[in-house]
N, C-alpha and C positions, 0 to 999 in steps of 0.2 A: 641699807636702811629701808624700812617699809614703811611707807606717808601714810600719814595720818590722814585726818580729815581737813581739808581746810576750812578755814575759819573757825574751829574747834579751840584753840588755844591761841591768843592776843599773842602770843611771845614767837609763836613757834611760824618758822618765815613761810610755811604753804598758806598762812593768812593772803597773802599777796592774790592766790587764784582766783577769789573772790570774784568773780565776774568778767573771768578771763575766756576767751574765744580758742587758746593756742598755748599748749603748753612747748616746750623747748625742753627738751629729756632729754638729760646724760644718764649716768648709769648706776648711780649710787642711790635713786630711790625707785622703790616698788608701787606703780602706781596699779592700783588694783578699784575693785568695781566700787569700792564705798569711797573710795576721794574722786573716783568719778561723778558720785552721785550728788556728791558734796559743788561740783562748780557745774550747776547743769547748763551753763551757756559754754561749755565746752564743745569743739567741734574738731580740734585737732588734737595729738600729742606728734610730736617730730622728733626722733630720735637722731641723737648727735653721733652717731656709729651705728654697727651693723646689726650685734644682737640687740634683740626686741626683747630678751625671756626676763627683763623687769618690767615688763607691759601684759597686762593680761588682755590678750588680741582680744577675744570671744568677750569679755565684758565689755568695751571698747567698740567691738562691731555689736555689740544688741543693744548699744547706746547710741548708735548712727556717729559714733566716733571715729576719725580717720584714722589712721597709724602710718605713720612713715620712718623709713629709717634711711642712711646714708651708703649703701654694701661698698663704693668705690671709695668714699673718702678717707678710709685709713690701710689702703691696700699696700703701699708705697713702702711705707715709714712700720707697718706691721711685718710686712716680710722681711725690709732691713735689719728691724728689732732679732727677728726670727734666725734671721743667719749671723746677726753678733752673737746670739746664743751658741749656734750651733760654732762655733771659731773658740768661745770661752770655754767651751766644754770640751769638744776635742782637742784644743791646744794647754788643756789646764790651765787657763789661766788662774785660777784662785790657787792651786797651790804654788804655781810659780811667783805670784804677789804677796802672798806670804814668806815668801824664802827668802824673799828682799831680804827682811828684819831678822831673820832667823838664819845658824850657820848652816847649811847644804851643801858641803863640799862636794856632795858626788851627784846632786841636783842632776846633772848633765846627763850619766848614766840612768837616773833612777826616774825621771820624769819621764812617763808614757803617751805622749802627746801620738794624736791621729794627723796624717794628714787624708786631706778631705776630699782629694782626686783619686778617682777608682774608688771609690765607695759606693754605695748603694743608698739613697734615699727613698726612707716610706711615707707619702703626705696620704693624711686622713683626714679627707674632704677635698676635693681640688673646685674649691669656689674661689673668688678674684685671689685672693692671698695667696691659697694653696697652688696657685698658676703661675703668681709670681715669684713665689720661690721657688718653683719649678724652672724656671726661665733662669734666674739666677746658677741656682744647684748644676745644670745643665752646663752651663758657662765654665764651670769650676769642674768639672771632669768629671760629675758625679752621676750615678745612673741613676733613674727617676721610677718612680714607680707611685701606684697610685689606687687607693679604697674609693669608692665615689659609685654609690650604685644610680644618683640622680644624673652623671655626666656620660654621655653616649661614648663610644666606640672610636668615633670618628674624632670627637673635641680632642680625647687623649694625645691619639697617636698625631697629630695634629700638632701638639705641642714639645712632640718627643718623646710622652710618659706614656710606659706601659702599663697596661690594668690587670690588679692582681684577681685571682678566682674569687677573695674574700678577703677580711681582714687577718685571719689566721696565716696564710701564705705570707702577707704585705710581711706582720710582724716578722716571722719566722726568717726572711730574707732580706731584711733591711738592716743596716749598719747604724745608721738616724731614722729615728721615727717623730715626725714633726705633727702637731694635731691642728688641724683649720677646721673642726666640725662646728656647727653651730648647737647648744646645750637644748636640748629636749627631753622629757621624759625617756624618750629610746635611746640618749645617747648618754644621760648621768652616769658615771663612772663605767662608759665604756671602754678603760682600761684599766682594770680590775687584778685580783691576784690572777684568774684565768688565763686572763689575755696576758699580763705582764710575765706568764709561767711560756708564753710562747714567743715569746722573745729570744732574737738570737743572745746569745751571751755574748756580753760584753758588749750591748748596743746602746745605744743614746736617746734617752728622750727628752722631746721639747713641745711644750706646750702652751702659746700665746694665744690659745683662744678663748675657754671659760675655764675655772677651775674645778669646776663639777664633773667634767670630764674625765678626771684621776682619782681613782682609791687613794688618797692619800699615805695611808696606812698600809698597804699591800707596796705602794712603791716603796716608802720606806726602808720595808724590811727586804726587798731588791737588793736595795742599794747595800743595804747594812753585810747582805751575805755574798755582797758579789755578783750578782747572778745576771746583773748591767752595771753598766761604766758609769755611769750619770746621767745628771737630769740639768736641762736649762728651762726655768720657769716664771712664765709673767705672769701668772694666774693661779689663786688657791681659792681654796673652799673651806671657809668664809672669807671675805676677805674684810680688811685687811689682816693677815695671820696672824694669828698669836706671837709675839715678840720669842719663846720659847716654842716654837715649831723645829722638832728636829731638824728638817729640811734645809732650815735656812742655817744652820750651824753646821755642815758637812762643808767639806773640802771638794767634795763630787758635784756640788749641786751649786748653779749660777742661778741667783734668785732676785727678780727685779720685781717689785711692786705696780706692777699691771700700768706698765708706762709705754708699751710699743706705739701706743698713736702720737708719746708726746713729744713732737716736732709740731714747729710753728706751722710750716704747711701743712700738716692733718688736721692741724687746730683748724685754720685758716677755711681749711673744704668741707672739713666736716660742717662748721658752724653755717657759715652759707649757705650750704646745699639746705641743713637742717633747716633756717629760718625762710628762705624757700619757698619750700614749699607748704611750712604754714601759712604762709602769704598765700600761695597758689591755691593749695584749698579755702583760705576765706575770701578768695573771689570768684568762688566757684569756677576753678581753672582743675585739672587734673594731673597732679603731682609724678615726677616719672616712677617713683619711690613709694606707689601706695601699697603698705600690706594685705591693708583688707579692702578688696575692691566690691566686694559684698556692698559698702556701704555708701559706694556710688551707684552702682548700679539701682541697689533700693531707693536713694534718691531721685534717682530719674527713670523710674519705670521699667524699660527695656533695654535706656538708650546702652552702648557697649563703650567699656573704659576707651576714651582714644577721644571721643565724640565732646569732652567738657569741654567748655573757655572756647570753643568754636563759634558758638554763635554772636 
């Protein structure tokens, strides 16, 4: 959803920001520079989670607006989300829960289920999430491996994951390819027909982090020809998906409507954390979580992030 302007329309509920100091941002509206402009006693937005890219930083920081987000509070219950995926997909579950209703006498023989010890896992991005199912995968007999040109040498090996030369390798030699990137211009459908052509065959992918991250259409027709096993997905582009998205009608594809944080304890931390530190910024306190520190620092001259709520 992309907000409007507040106070623009009596009916429409961003009425409410009207002379609001701190907004509380989840992830279903796009708060962009003209509904900034719209509550100018604005000084926070606090996101409830970790991506920001419904926030437009750069208008936000040249309005001396804070930006904060939560990166730990859904790390938990997203990687959890992350490895039911990966269990549903190589254990088939959706055709096996079909077969319930349906006769399959030879179900037994004909059901190709993976198991998930000695396989090869490729996480792209190894931020908190991609670390924690790292840690998990690890557990379960799986080798790790890892794209993350922003994570040094030493964090990796550190946590048992080796670092591949590039994304090309990862793909090429991973069994499951899991995605933890965060969506930026450089990373929208960084797994394209290219990338998805270098994929081993018959590999798996799962995607719990944005859905602009996937071709939609290039995986698709993957799947359609073979050329990978499946996909586990909490995330499309747009969302919520068209009720008629091929995707969600395949027997290959375990598709959940972008619910990996919804456990009460992600609820719980997220919200917290989020309100927070809108609090902490409107006592002029310095948030652990601030994106743009640009716009403290211009607040106080020289002083260096660390220095607020000290005095």
């Amino acid at each position: 959803m992309v907000a409007g302007v507040a106070g623009e329309d009596p009916d429409d509920p961003l009425v409410a920001l009207a002379g609001s100091h701190a907004i509380i941002a989840s992830a279903g509206i796009t708060y962009h520079g003209a509904l900034m402009d719209s509550v100018p006693t604005l000084r926070v937005i606090s996101r409830t989670g970790v991506g920001i890219d419904n926030i437009e930083v750069e208008e936000a920081t040249a309005r001396g607006i804070a930006v904060c987000n939560v990166p730990d509070g859904p790390t938990i219950s997203t990687a959890e989300h992350t490895l039911a995926l990966f269990f549903a997909v190589a254990k088939r579950m959706k055709v096996a829960q079909v077969a319930i209703t349906t006769y399959r006498p030879n179900l037994l023989d004909e059901l190709e289920a993976l198991e998930l010890n000695g396989l090869t896992l490729g996480i792209v991005g190894l931020g908190q999430i991609g670390r924690y199912v790292a840690r998990i995968a690890l557990a379960l007999g799986m080798s790790v491996q890892a794209f993350d040109p922003y994570v040094d040498d030493a964090s990796m090996s550190g946590l048992g994951v080796e670092r591949t030369q590039g994304l090309e390798q990862l793909l090429a030699s991973s069994h499951i390819v899991s995605l933890h990137a965060p969506l930026t211009p450089e990373t929208a459908h960084l797994i394209n027909r290219d990338r998805i052509a270098q994929m081993r065959p018959g590999a798996i992918l799962i995607n719990t982090a944005r859905g602009g991250l996937v071709d939609e259409r290039a995986l698709l027709e993957a799947l359609e020809e073979s050329r990978i096993a499946g996909a586990g997905l909490d995330v499309f582009d747009p969302e919520p998906p068209e009720s008629d998205n091929p995707l969600l009608h395949r027997s290959d594809v375990v598709a959940t409507p972008h619910v990996a944080t919804a456990t009460t304890a992600a609820r719980d931390r997220l919200w917290r954390a989020a309100i927070l530190q809108a609090i902490q910024v409107l006592r002029d306190e310095l948030p652990p979580n601030l994106v743009n520190p640009e716009v403290w620092l211009r607040a106080r001259g020289s002083e260096k992030p660390g220095s607020g709520g000290e005095e």
